[in-house]
C-alpha positions in Angstrom: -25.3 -74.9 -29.3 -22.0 -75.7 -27.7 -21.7 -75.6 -23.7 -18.2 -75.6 -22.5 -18.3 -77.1 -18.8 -20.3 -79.0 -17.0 -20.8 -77.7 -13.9 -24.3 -76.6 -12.3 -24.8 -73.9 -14.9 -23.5 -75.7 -18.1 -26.1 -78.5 -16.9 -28.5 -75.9 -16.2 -28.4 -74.2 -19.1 -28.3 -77.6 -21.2 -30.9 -79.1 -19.7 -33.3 -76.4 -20.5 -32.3 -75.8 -23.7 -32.9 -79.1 -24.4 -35.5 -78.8 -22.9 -36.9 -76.1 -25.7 -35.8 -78.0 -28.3 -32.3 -76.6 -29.0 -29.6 -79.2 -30.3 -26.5 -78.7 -28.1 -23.5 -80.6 -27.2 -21.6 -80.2 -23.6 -18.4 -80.6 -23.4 -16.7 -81.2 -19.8 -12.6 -82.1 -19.0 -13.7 -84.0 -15.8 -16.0 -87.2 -16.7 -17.2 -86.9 -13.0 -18.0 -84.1 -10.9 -15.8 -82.9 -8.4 -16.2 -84.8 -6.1 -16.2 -82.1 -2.6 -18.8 -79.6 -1.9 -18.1 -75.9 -3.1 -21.3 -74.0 -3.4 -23.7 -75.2 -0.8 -26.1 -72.7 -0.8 -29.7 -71.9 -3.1 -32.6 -69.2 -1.9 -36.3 -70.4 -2.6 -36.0 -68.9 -6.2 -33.0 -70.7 -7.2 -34.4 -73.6 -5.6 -37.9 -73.2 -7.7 -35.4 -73.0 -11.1 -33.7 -75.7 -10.1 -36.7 -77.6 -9.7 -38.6 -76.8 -12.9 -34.9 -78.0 -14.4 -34.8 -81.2 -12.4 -37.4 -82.1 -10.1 -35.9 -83.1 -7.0 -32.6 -81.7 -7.7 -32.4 -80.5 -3.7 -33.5 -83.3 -2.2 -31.8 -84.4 1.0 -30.9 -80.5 1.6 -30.8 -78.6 4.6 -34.1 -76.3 4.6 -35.2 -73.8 7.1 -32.2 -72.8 8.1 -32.5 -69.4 10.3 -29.6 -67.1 10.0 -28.1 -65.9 13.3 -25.7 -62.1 13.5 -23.1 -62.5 16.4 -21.0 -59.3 17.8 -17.1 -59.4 18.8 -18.2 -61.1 22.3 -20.1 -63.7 20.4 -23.2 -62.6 22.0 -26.5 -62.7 19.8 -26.5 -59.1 17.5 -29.7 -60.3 15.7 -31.5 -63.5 14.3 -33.3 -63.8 10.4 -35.4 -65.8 9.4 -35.7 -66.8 6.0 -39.5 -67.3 4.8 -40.3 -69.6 2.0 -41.2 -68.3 -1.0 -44.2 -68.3 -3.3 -44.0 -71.3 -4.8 -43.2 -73.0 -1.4 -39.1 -73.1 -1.5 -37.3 -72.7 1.5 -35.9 -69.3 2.1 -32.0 -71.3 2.2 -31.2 -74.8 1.1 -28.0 -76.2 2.0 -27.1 -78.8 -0.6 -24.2 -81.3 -1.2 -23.1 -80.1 -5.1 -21.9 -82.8 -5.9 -25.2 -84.9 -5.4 -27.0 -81.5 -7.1 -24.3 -81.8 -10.1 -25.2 -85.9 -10.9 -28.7 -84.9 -10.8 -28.1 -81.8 -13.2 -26.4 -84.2 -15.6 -28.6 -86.7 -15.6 -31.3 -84.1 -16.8 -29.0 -82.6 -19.3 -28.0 -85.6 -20.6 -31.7 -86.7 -21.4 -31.9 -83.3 -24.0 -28.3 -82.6 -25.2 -24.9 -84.8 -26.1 -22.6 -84.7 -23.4 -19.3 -85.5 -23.9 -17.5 -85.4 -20.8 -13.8 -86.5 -20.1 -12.9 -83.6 -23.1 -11.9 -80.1 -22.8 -12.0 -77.7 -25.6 -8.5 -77.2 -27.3 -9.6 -73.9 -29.3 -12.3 -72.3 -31.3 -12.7 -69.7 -34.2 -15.7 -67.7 -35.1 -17.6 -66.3 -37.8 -20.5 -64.5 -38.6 -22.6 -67.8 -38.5 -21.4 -69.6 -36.0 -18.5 -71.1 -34.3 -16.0 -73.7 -35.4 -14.9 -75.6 -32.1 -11.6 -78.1 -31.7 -12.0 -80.2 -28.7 -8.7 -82.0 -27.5 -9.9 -85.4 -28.4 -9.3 -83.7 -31.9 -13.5 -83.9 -32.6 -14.6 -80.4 -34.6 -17.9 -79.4 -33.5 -20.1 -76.5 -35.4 -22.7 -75.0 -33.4 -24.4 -70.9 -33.7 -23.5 -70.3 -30.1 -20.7 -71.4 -28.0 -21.4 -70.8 -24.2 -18.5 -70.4 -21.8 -19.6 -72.3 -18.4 -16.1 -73.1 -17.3 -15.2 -71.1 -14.1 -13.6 -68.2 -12.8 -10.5 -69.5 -14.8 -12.4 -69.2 -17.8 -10.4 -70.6 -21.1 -13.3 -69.6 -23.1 -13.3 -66.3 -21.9 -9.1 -65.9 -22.3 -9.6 -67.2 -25.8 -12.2 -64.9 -26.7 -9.8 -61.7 -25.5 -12.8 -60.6 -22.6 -10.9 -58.6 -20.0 -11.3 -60.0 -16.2 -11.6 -56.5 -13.6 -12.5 -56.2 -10.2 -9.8 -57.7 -6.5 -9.5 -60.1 -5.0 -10.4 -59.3 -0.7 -7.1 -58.9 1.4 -7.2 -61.5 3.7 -7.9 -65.3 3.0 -10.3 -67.8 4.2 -9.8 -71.3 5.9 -12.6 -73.5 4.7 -13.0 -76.7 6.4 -16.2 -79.5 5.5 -16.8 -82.1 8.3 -18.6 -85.4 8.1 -20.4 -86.2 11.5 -23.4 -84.8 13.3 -23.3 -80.7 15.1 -25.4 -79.3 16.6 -25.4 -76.0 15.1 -29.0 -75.5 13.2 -28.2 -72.4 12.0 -26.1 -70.3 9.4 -24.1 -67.9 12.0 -21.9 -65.1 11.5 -19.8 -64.9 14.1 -18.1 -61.3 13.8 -15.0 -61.6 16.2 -12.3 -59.2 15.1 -10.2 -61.6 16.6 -11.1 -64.9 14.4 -13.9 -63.6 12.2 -16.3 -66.7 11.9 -19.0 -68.3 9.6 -20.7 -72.2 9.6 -23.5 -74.2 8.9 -25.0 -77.0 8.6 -24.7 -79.2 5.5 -26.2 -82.8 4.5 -24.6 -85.0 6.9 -22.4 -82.8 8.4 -21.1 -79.1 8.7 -18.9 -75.8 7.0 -16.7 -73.8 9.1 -15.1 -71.1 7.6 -12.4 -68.5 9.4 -10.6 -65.5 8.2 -7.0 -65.8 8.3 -4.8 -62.8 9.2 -2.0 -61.2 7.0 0.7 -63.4 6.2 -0.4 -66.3 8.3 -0.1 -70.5 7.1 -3.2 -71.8 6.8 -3.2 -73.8 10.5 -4.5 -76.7 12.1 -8.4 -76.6 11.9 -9.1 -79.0 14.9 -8.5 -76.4 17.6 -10.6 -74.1 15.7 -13.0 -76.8 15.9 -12.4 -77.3 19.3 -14.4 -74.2 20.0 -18.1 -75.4 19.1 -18.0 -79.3 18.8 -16.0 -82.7 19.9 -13.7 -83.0 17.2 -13.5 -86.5 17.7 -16.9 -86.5 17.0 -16.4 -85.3 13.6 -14.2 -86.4 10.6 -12.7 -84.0 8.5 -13.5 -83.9 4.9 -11.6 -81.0 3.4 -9.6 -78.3 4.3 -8.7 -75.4 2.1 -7.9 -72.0 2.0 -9.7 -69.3 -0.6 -9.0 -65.8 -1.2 -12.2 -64.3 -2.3 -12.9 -61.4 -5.2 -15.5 -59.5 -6.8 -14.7 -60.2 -10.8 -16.6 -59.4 -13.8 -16.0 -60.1 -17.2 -15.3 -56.7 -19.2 -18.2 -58.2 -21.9 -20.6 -61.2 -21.6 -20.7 -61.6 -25.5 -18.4 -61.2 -28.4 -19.7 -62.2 -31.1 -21.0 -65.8 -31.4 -19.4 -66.8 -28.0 -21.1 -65.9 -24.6 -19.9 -66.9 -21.0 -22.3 -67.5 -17.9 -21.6 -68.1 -14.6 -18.4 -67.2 -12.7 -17.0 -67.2 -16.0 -18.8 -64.0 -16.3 -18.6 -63.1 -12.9 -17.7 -64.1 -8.6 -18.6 -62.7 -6.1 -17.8 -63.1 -2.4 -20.1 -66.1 -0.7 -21.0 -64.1 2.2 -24.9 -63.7 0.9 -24.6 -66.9 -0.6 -25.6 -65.6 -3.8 -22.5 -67.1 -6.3 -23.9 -70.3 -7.6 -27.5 -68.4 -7.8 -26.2 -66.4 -9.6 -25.3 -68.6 -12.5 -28.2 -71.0 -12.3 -30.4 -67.5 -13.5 -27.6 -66.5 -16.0 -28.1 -70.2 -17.7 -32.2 -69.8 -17.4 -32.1 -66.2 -19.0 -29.8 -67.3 -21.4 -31.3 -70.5 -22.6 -34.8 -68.7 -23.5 -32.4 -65.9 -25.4 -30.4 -68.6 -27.3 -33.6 -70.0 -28.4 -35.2 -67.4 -29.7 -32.0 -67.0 -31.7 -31.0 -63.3 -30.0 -29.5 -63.0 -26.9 -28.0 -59.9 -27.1 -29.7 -58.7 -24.6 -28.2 -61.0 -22.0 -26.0 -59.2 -20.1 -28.1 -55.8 -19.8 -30.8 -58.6 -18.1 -28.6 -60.6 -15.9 -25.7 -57.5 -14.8 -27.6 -55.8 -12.5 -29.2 -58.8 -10.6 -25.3 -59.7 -10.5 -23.9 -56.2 -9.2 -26.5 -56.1 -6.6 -25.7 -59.2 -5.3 -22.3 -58.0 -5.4 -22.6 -55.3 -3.0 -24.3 -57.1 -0.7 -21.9 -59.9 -0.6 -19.1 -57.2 0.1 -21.5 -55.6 2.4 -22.1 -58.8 4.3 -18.3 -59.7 4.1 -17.0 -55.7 5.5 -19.7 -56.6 8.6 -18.1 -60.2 9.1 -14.4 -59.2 8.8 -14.4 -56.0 10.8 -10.5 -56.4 12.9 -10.5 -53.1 14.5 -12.6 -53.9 18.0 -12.7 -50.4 18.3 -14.7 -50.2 15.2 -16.8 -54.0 16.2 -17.5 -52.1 19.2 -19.4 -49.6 17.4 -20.9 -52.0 15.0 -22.2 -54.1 17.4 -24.2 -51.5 18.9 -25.6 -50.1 15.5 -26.5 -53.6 14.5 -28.0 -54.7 17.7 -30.0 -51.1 17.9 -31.0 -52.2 14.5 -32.5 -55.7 15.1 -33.9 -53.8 18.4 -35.8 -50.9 16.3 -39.8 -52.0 15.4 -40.1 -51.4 12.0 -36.1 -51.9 10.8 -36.0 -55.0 13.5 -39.0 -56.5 12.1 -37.8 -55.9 8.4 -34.6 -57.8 9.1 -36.4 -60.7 11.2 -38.0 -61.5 7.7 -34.8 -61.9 5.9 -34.2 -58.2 4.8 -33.7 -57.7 1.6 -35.0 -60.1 -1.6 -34.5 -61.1 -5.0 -37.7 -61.4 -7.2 -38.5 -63.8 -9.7 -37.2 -61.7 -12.1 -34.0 -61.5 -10.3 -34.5 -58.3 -9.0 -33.0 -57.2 -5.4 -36.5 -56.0 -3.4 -35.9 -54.0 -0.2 
């Protein structure tokens, strides 16, 4: 097997395949991972995968973390908790990826050949296999070739798979601060005005705010300002992201395969992206070593699309500008949490993904 990208599905999905006896080589451009948090979030599911990939692999996260709804006057709409699951898993982990990403690695690196610090330069395919070129000029044979290399896929580009869905209007200022906050909880802040999300991370916190049409991306410490000292906090990163809601037109042609957000994004809003991929790479692994994984996408899409359309639920809740219209969402919502059954539904965490990756209302 060849894995391009070593991210936390490429090491996923190498380290189990190793892990059932499959040769495979990873390749990866970057001999170190990034080396700033992107993903920060796993559900108890994701968290028992990861787990049965790498023992330990969340250690040091954030766990328990409730989930807290507020309206356009930043007054409480609703509070969720998150249970844990089954096996014990909290219902949200907030990780630091790149701590998860050096742990992944390590595992992977135990079953399959990693050669990081090399991109792949091209491929060509046949009816047995697929005859890779990597840009240190190395040729490397393998059955499968399995695209984990981001929403920028090269695999995928190389491979002629289409890339439909949009991108959301309106971009997002993310900002990652060292230092400690007291803000325990995920929160949604749903101010037409400066639409809102943060929570806590391992040593510090994530803000993120919606930017309007057209506008820079501005200073974050006023924003800041708001809800902690900020010269209590020291910032790590600041960046600005326009979300979509992408999926590759196929998941397979031929001998070459993609996983992850080289298959598909979503908007992080239910914090499902990363998930998403760490169950692509365990479906997939089990399906490449039984030496048929045609099946793949019919298995993993409509987990994916699901997901999807919450996330874009989630985000049209959060980014409501009209106050007319928060006005009127506030109240539904808040009539909502306030209802027995409904109320007591939501309190739980609403809806839920199954082991088998399937959305349970």
């Amino acid at each position: 097997m060849l894995v391009v990208g070593c991210g936390p599905v490429g090491a996923v999905l190498a380290a189990r395949l190793g892990a059932l006896g499959q040769d495979t080589v990873v390749v990866e451009r970057c001999a170190e991972p990034y080396p700033l948090p992107r993903a920060v979030a796993a559900d108890d599911e994701v968290a028992r995968l990861l787990d049965l990939v790498a023992p330990g692999a969340l250690a040091g996260a954030v766990t328990d973390v409730g989930v807290r709804l507020l309206g356009a006057d930043h007054r409480l709409l609703g509070a969720v908790a998150l249970p844990a699951g089954p096996a014990g898993h909290s219902g949200l982990s907030l990780f630091h990826q790149p701590t998860l990403e050096s742990r992944l690695r390590v595992v992977a690196a135990g079953g399959s050949e990693l050669r990081l610090g090399v991109g792949l330069a091209g491929f060509a395919q046949d009816s047995a296999g697929v005859s890779a070129v990597l840009e240190d000029g190395a040729l490397v044979r393998s059955r499968w070739l399995v695209g984990c290399d981001g929403a920028g896929s090269g695999v995928r580009r190389r491979a002629g798979i289409g890339w439909r869905g949009r991108d959301l209007a309106r971009p997002w200022l993310v900002v990652d601060v060292a230092g400690e906050v007291d803000r325990p909880a995920l929160s949604y802040t749903c101010d037409p005005a400066r639409p809102q999300v943060d929570m806590p991370l391992p040593g510090g916190h994530r803000w993120e705010w919606l930017l309007r049409r057209g506008e820079a991306a501005p200073d974050p410490l006023p924003l800041l300002a708001r809800d902690v000292d900020p010269s209590s906090v020291s910032v790590l990163r600041s960046v600005t992201y326009r979300y979509g809601a992408r999926q590759a037109d196929r998941w397979q042609s031929g001998r070459v395969l993609l996983a992850g957000d080289a298959a598909h994004t979503m908007p992080p809003f239910a914090g499902q992206g990363l998930g998403a991929g760490v169950r692509d790479a365990w479906a997939l692994a089990g399906l490449l070593a039984g030496g048929d994984p045609s099946g793949y996408q019919a298995l993993r899409a409509p987990h994916v699309a699901a997901m999807t359309r919450l996330s874009l639920l989630l985000g049209a809740i959060v980014e409501t500008h009209s106050p007319r219209a928060a006005v009127l969402r506030d109240r539904l919502l808040r009539g909502s949490f306030d209802a027995p059954v409904l109320g007591q539904w939501l309190s739980r965490g609403g809806p839920r993904t199954t082991a088998s990756g399937v959305l349970q209302l």
